[in-house]
C-alpha positions as CSV (number, residue, x, y, z in Angstrom):
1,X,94.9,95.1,159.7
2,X,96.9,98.3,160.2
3,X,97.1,100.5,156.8
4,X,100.8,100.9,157.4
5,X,102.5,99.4,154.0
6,X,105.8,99.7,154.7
7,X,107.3,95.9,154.8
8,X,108.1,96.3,158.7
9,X,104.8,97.4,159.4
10,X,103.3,94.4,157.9
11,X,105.8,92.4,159.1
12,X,104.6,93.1,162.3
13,X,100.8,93.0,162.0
14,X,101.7,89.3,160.5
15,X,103.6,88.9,164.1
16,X,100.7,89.9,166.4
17,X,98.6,87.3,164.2
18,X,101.0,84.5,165.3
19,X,102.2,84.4,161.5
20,X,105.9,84.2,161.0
21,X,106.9,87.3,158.2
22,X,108.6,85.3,155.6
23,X,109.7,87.5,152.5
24,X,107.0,85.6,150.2
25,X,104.4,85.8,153.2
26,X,104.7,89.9,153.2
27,X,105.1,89.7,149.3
28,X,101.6,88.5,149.0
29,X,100.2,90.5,151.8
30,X,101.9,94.0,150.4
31,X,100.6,92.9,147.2
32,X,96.8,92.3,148.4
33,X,96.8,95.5,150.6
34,X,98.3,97.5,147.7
35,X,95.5,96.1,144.6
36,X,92.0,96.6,145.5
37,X,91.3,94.5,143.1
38,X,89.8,91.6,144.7
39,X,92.2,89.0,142.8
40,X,92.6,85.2,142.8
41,X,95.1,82.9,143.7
42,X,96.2,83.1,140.2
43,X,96.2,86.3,139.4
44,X,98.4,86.8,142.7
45,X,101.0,84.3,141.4
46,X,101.3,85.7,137.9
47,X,102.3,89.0,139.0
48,X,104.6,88.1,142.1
49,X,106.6,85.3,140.0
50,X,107.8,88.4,137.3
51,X,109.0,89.5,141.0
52,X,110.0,86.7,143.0
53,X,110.8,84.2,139.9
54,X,111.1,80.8,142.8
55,X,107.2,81.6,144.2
56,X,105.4,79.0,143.9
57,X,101.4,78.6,143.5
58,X,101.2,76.5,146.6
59,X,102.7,79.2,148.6
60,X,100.4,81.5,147.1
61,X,97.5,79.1,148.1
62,X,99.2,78.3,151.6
63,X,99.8,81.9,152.4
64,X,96.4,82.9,151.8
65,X,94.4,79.7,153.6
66,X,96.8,81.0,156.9
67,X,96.0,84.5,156.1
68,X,92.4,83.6,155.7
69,X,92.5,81.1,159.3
70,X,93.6,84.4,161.1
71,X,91.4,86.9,159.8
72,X,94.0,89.1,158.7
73,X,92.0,89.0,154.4
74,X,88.6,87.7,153.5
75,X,87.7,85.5,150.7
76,X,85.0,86.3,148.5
77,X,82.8,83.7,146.0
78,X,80.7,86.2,144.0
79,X,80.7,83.1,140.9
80,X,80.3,79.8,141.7
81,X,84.2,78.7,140.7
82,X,85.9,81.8,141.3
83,X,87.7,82.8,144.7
84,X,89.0,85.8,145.1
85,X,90.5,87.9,148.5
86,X,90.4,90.9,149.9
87,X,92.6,92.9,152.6
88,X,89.8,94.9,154.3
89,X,88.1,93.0,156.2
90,X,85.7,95.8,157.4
91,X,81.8,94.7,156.3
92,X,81.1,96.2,153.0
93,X,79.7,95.3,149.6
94,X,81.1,94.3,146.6
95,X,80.2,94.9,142.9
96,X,81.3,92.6,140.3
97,X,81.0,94.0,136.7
98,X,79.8,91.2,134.5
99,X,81.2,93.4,131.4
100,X,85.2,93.5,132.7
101,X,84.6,90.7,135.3
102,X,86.2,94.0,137.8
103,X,84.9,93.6,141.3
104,X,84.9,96.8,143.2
105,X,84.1,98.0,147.1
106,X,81.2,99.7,147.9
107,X,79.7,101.8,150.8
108,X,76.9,99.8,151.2
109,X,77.4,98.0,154.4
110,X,75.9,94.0,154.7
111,X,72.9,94.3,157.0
112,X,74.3,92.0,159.8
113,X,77.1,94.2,161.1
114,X,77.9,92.1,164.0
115,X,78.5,88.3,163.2
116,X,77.7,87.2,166.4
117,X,73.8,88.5,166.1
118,X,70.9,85.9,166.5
119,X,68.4,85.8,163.9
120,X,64.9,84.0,164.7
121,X,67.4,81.6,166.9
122,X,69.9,80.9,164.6
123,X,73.8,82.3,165.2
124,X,74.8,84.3,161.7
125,X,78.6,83.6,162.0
126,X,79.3,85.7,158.0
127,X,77.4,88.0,156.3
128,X,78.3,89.3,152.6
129,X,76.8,91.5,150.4
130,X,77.4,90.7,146.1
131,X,76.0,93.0,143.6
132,X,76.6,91.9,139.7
133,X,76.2,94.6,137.2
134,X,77.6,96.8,134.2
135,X,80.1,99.1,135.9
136,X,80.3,102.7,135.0
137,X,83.4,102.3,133.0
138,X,81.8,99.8,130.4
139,X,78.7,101.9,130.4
140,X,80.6,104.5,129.4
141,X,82.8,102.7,127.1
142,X,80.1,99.6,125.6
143,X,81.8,96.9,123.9
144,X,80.7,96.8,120.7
């Protein structure tokens, strides 16, 4: 995915993906590239209705299952019932903060870089890395 953010740049990184640009399509996708902030589903619909009051959650939840089926974002399952996607779809870590529930990148890359690597004869086809932990910001600032 390019790092270009303008809406025409994304526009056509959606067209090279075989995706056709629709306004809510590079909505969501400006929106994920712009927050690092690992989101859900629902936290992607809350803050693009203020914005876009007719988005639905089942374009949310379409747009990101195509996005998703193209590689253009990855999902993430740190817990068990919580989904949440990310733009960069480079290997790296992730660190979920089990104060602020704040999941954040880190330079720690998974230790199957290529997904197409046999191990002892079986075919790894995804490899992620979770860490869980007290981020610096709530150690810095405990709840009390």
């Amino acid at each position: 995915m390019s790092e270009e953010l303008s809406i025409d740049g994304l526009s056509e990184d959606l067209k090279k993906k075989g995706i056709h640009p629709s306004y809510h399509r590079l909505k969501i996708l400006e929106y994920l590239m712009q927050n690092k902030t690992h989101p859900t589903a629902d936290m992607i619909y809350k803050e693009l209705s203020k914005e876009i009051p007719p988005l639905s959650k089942t374009t949310v939840y379409n747009s990101l299952k195509l996005f998703l089926k193209r590689g253009i974002i990855q999902e993430l399952t740190i817990e068990e019932k919580e989904v949440r996607y990310d733009a960069d779809t480079r290997p790296h870590a992730h660190f979920k903060c089990t104060e602020c529930g704040n999941v954040i990148d880190m330079a720690i890359e998974p230790p199957t870089l290529n997904p197409e690597r046999v191990v002892e004869g079986h075919k790894v086809t995804e490899c992620h890395l979770y860490l869980k932990g007290v981020c610096k910001n709530c150690l810095k600032n405990p709840k009390k």
